[in-house]
MARZA-893689 format. One line per field, with one value per residue: residue number from 0; x, y, z of N, C-alpha, C in turn. Coordinates in steps of 0.1 Angstrom, whole numbers, plus 5000, padded with zeros to 4 digits. Atoms other than C-alpha are relative to their C-alpha. Last residue first. Example, Ala and Ser with C-alpha at 12.3 -4.5 7.8 and 13.67 -1.06 7.14 Angstrom:
<sites>
n	(1	0)
n.c1	(4991	5009)
n.c2	(4989	4988)
n.c3	(5000	5000)
ca.c1	(5137	5123)
ca.c2	(4989	4955)
ca.c3	(5071	5078)
c.c1	(4992	5009)
c.c2	(5011	5012)
c.c3	(5008	5000)
</sites>
This chain:
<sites>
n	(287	286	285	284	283	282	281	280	279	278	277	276	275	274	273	272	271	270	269	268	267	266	265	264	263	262	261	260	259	258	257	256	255	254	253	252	251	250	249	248	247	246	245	244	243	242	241	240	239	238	237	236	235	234	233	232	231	230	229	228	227	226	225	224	223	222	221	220	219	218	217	216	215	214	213	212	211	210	209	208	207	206	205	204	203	202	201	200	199	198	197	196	195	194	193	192	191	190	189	188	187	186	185	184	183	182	181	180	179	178	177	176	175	174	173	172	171	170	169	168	167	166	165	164	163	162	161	160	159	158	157	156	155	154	153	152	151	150	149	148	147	146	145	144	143	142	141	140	139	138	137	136	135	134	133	132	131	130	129	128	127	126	125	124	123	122	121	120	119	118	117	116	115	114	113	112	111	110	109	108	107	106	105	104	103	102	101	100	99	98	97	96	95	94	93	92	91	90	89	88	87	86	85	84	83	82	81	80	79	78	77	76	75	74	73	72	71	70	69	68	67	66	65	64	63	62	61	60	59	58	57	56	55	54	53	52	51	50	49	48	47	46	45	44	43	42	41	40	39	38	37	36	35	34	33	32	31	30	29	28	27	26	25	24	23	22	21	20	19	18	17	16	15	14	13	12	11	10	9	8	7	6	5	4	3	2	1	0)
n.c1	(5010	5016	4996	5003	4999	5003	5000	4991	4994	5002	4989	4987	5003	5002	4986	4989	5000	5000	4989	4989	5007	5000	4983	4991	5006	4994	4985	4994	4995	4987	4987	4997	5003	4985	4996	5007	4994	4987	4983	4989	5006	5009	4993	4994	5010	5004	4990	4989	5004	4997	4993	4992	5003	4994	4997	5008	5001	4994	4983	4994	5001	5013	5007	5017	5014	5005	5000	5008	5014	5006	5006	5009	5009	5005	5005	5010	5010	5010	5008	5007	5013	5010	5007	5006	5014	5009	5007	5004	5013	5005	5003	5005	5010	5005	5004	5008	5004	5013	4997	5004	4990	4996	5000	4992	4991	4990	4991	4995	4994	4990	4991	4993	4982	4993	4991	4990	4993	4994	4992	4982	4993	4995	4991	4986	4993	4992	4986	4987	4993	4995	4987	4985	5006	4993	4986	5007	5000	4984	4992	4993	5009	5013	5001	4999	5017	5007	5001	5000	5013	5007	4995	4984	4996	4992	5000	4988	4996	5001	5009	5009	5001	5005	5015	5004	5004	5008	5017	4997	4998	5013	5007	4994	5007	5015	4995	5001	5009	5016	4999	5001	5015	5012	5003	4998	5015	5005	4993	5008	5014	5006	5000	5005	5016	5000	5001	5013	5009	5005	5018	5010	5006	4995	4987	4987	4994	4986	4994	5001	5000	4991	4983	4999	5001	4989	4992	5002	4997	4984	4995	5001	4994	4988	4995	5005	4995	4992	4995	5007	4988	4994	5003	4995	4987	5000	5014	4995	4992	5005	4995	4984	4991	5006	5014	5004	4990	5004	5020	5003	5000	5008	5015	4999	4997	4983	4992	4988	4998	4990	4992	4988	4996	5007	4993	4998	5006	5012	5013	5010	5007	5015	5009	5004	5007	5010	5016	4999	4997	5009	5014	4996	5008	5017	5011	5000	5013	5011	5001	4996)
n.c2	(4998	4991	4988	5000	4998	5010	5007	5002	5007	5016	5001	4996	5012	5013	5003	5002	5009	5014	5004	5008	5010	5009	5003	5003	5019	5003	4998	5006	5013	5004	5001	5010	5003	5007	5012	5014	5005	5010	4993	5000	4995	4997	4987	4992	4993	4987	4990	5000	4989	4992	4991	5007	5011	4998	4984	4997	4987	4989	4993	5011	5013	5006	5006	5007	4999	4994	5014	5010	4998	5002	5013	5008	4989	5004	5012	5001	4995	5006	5006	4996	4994	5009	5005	4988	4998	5010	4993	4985	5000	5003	4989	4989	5007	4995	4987	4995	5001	5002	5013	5008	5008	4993	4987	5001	5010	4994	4990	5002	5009	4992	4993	5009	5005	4990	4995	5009	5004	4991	4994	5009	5004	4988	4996	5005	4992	4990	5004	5008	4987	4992	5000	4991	4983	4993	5002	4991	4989	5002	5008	4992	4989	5008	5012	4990	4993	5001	5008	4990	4998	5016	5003	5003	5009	5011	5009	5009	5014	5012	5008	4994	4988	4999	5008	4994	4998	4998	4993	4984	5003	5001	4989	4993	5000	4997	4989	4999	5004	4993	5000	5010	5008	4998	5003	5013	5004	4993	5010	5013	4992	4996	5008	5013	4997	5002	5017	5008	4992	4982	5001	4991	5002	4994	5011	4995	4988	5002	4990	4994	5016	5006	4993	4992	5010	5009	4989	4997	5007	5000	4992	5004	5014	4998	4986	5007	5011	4996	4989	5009	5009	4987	5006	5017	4999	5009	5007	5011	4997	5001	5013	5002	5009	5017	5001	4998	5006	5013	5009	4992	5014	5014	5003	5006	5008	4995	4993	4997	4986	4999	4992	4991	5000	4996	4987	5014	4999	5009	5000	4991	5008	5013	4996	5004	4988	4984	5000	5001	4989	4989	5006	4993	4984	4996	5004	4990	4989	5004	4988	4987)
n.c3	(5007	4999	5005	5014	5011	5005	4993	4998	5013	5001	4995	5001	5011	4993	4992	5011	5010	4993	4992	5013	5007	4993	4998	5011	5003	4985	5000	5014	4993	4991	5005	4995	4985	4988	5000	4998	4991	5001	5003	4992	4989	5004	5008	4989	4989	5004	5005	4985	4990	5003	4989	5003	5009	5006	5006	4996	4995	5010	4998	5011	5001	4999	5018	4995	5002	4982	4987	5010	5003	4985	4999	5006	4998	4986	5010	5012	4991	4995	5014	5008	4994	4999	5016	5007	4992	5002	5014	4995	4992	5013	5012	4987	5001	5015	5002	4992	4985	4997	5002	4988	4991	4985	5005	5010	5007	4990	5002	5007	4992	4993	5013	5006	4992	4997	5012	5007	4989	4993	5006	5003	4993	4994	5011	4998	4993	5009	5008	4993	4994	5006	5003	4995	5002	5007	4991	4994	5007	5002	5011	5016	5004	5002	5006	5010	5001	4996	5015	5015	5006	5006	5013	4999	4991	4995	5012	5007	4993	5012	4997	5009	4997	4993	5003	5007	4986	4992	5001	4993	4987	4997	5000	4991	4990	5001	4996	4986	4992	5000	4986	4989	5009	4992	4985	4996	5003	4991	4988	5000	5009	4989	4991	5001	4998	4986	5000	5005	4990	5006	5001	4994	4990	4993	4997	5009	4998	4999	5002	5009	5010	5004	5007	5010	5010	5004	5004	5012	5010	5001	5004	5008	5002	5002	5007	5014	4995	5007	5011	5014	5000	5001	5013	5006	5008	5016	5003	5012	5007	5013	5000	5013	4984	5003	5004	4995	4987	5004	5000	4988	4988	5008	4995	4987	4996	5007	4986	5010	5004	4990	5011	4996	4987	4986	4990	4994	4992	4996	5012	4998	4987	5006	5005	5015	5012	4994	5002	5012	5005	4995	5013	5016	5005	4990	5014	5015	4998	5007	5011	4995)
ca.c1	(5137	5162	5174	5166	5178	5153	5166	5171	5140	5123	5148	5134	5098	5104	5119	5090	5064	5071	5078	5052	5025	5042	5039	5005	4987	4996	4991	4955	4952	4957	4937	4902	4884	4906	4874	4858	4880	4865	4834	4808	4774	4790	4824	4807	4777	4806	4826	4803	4788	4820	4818	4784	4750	4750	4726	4708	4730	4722	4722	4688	4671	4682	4710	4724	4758	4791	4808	4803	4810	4841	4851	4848	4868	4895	4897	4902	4926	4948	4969	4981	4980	5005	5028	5033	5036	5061	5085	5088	5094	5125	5140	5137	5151	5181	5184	5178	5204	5212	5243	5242	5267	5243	5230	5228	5214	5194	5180	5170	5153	5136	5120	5112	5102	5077	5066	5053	5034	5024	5013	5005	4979	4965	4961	4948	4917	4910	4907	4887	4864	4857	4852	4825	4803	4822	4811	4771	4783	4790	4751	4739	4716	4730	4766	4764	4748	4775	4804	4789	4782	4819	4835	4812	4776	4766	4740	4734	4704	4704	4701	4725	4752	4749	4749	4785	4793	4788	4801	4840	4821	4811	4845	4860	4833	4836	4878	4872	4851	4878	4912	4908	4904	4929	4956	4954	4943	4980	5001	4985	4995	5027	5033	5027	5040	5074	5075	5070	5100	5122	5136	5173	5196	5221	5209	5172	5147	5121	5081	5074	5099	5115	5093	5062	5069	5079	5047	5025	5044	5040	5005	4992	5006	4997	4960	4954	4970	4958	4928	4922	4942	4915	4887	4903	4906	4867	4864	4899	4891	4862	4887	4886	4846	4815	4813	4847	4871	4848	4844	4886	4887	4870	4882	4917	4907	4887	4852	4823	4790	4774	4736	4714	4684	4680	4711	4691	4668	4676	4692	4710	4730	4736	4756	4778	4789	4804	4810	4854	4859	4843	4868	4900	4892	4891	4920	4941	4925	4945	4981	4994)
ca.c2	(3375	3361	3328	3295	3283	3282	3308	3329	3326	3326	3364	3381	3366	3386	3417	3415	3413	3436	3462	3455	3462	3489	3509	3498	3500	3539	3540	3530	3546	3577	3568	3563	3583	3582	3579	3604	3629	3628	3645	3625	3624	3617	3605	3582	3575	3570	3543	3523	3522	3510	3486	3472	3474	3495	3501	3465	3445	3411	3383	3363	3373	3411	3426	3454	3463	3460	3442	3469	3495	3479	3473	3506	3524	3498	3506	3544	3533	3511	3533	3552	3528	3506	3535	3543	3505	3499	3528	3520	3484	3492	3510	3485	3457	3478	3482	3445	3432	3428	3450	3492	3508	3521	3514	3472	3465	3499	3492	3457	3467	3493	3472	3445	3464	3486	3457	3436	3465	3494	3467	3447	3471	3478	3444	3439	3466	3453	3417	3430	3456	3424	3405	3420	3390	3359	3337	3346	3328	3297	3301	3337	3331	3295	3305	3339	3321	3300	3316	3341	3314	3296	3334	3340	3348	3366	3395	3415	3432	3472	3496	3521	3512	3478	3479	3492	3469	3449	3464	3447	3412	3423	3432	3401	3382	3394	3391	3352	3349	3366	3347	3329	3357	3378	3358	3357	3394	3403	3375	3397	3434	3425	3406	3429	3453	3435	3427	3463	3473	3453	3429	3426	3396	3411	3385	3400	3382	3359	3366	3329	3311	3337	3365	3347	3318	3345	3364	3334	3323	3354	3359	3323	3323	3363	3359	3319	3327	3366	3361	3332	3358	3387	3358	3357	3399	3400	3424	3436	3467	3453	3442	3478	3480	3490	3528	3540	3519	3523	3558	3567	3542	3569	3598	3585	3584	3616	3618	3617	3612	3577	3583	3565	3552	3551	3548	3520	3550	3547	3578	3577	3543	3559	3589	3570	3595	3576	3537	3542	3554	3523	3501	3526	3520	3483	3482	3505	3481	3451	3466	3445)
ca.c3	(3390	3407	3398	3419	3445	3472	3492	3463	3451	3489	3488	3458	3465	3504	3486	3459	3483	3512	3489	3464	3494	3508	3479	3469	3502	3509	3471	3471	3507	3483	3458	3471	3449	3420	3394	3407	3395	3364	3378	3401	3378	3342	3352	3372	3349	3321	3339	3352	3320	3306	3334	3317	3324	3358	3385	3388	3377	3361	3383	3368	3403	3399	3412	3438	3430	3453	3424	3395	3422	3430	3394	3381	3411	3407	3366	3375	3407	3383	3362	3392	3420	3395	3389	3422	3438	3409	3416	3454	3441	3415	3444	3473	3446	3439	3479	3486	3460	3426	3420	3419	3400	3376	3336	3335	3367	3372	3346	3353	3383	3363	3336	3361	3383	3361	3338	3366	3390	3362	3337	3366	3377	3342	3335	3369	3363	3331	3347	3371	3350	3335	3361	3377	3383	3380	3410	3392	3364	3385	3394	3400	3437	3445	3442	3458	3487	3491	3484	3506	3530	3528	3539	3568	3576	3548	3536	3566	3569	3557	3583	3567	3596	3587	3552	3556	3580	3550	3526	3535	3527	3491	3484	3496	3476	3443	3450	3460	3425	3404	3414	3379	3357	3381	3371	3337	3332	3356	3333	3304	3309	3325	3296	3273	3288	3295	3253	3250	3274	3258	3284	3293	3290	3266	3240	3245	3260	3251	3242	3248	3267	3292	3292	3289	3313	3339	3334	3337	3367	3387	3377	3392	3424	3427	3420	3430	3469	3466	3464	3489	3510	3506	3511	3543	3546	3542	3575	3587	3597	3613	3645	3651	3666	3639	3645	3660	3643	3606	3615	3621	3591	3568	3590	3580	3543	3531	3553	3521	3548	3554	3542	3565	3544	3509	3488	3464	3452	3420	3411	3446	3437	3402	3418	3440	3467	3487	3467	3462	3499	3512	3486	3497	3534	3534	3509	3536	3563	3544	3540	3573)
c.c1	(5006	4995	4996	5005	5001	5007	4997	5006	5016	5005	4994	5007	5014	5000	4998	5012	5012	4999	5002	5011	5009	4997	5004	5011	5006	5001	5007	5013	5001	5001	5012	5017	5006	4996	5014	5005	4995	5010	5011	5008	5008	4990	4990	5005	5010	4989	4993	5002	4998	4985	5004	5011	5012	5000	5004	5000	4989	4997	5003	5016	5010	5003	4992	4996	4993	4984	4987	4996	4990	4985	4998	4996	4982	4983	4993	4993	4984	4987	4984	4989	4998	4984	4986	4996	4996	4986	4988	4998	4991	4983	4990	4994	4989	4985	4992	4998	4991	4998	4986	4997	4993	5009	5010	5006	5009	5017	5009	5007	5013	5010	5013	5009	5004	5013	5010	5011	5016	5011	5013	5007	5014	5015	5005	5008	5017	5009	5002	5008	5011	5008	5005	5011	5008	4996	5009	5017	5002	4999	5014	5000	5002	4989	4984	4996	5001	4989	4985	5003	4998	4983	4993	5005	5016	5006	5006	4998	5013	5001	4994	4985	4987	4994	4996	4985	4996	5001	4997	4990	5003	5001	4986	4994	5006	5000	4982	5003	5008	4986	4983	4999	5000	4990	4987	4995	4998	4987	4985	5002	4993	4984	4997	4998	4993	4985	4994	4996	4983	4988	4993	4990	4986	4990	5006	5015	5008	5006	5021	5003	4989	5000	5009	5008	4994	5002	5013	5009	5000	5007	5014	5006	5000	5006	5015	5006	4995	5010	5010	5005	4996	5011	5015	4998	5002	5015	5001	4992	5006	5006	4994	5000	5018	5011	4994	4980	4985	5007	4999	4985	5001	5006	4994	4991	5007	5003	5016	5015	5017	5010	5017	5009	5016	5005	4989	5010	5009	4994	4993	4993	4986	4994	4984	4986	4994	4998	4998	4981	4994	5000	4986	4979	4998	4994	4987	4983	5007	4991	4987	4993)
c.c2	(5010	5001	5014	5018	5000	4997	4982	4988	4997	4998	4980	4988	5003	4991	4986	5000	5000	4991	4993	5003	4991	4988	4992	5000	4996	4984	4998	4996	4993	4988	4997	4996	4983	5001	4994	4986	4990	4994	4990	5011	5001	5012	5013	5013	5004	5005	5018	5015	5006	5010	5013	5006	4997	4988	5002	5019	5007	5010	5012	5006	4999	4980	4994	4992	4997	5002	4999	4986	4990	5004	4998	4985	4992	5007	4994	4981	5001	5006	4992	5001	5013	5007	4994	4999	5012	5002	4997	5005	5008	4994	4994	5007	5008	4992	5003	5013	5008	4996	4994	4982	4989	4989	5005	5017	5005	4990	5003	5014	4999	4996	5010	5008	4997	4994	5008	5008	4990	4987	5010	5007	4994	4997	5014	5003	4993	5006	5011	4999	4994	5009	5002	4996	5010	5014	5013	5000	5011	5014	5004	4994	5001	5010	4998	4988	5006	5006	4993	4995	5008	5008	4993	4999	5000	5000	4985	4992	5000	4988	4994	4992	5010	5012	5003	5005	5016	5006	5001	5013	5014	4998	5005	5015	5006	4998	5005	5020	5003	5001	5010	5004	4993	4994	5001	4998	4986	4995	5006	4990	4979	4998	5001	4984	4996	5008	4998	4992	4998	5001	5010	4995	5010	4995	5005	4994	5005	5016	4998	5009	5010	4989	4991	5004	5008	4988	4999	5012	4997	4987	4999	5011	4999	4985	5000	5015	4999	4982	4999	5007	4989	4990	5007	5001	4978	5001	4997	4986	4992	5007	4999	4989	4999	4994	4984	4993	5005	4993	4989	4992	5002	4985	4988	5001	4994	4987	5001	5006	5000	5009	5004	5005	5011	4998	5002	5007	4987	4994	4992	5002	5009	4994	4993	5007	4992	5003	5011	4998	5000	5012	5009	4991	5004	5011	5005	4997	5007	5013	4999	5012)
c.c3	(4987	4989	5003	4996	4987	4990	4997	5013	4999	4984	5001	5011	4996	4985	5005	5009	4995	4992	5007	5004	4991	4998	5012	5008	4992	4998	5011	5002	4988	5011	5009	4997	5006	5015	5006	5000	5011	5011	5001	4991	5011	5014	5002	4996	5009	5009	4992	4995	5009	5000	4989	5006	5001	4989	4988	4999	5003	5013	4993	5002	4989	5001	4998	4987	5004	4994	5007	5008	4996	4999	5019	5008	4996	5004	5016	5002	4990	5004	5007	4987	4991	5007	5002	4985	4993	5005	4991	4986	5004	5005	4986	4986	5010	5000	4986	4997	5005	5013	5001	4997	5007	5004	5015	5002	4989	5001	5003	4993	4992	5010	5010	4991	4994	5011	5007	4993	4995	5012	5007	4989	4994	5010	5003	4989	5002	5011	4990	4997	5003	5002	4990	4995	5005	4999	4992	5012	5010	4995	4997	4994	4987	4997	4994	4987	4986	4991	4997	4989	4991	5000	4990	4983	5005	5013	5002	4988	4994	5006	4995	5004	4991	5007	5012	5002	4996	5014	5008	4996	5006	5014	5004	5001	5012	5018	4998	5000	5015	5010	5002	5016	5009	4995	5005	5013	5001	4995	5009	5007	5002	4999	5013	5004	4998	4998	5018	5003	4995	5011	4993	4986	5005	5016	5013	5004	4990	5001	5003	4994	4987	4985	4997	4998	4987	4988	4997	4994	4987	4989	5000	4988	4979	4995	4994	4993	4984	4997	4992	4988	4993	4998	4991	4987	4996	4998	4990	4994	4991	4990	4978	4993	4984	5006	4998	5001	5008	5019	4999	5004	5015	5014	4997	5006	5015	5010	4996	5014	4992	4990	5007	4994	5004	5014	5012	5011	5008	5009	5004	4990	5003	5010	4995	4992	4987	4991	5005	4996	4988	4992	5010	4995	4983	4993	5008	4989	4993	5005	4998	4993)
</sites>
């Protein structure tokens, strides 16, 4: 449902790249800075609707090793390593640090299908710049990416990646969890649907705040151009990412692409966590 947001947010997050036009890899058609419903306004009208939802398989590959593997490292940190408190609640450190490293867990491993979701929602990109296509389908981009980088070349970008999840989940894990449970111990309200509404709607905003910055970095760093041995081609590392954007965009740069961010966040960890809320209760086991 939340996938042409991402769409638009990872277009939004390459206009204007500074370093692309330094080195000339911007040539050709030049697709104009249009703010987020023009952005998929152009992508409906310019490459057909259906390409709104261009690279969402690799997008569910993603999130199938992403979230599978984050939710259980998070849980098996609070409960067994880090531990709770006798009252049952969660210092708020102990949940950042777990947020924080469940979220660089995950995405380490879910890395290679989010290189090539990003690289896929380019291309109609590319097309409109009158660039060839690069891939076929899902299996040739793994594919081709494979036999151009080597295994190495499955991981390109995942740095930024796994700074950017940390982030994220700092804002997505820590913030339900810490406010879910607030609300538990502090208010009237019990553990149900609404208190799990509320502690979701505070999660998605957090999380597309901390995030967007580190998203910014690691889409660019993705979406590069590189040489035979894989190395970049604009950027060395994501922290010079990060300072050419700053550098030749202005700080605010680094939230191009925010608000479908957040449109996509909060919805996003509200469909989630009410539906993992209710297969844990359905299955049962404890909530969260």
């Amino acid at each position: 449902v939340t996938f042409p947001l991402d769409l638009t947010k990872t277009r939004l997050q390459v206009q204007g790249e500074a370093a692309a036009h330094r080195s000339g890899a911007a040539a050709g058609r030049t697709v104009p800075y249009r703010g987020m419903l023009r952005t998929a306004a152009g992508i409906v009208r310019e490459e057909g609707f259906p390409k709104l939802w261009q690279g969402a398989t690799p997008a569910i590959y993603r999130h199938i090793v992403y979230s599978g593997v984050r939710m259980v490292a998070y849980e098996h940190l609070r409960d067994s390593m880090l531990g709770r408190s006798e009252d049952e609640s969660f210092p708020f450190w102990k949940a950042v640090v777990g947020g924080m490293s469940a979220g660089a867990i995950g995405q380490f491993f879910a890395s290679p299908t989010d290189l090539v979701k990003v690289q896929m929602q380019m291309e109609g990109k590319r097309k409109l710049e009158g660039k060839p296509l690069r891939f076929r389908g899902v299996h040739h981009a793994f594919m081709k990416i494979l036999s151009e980088g080597g295994i190495r070349g499955l991981w390109a970008g995942w740095v930024p990646n796994v700074q950017r999840a940390a982030l994220v989940n700092m804002g997505d894990l820590t913030t339900y969890d810490s406010v879910k449970h607030f609300l538990l111990l502090n208010t009237p309200l019990v553990d149900n649907s609404v208190t799990h509404s509320a502690a979701s709607g505070c999660s998605g905003l957090v999380a597309a705040v901390l995030g967007t910055p580190a998203d910014v970095v690691k889409t660019r760093i993705m979406n590069q151009p590189r040489d035979k041995q894989g190395r970049g081609l604009l950027y060395k590392s994501s922290m010079d990412c990060l300072i050419q954007t700053v550098q030749g965009e202005g700080f605010m740069s680094l939230y191009k692409g925010f608000v479908p961010t957040w449109m996509r966040m909060a919805p996003w960890s509200l469909v989630f966590w009410l539906t993992y809320e209710q297969i844990r209760r359905i299955c049962g086991v404890s909530s969260f």
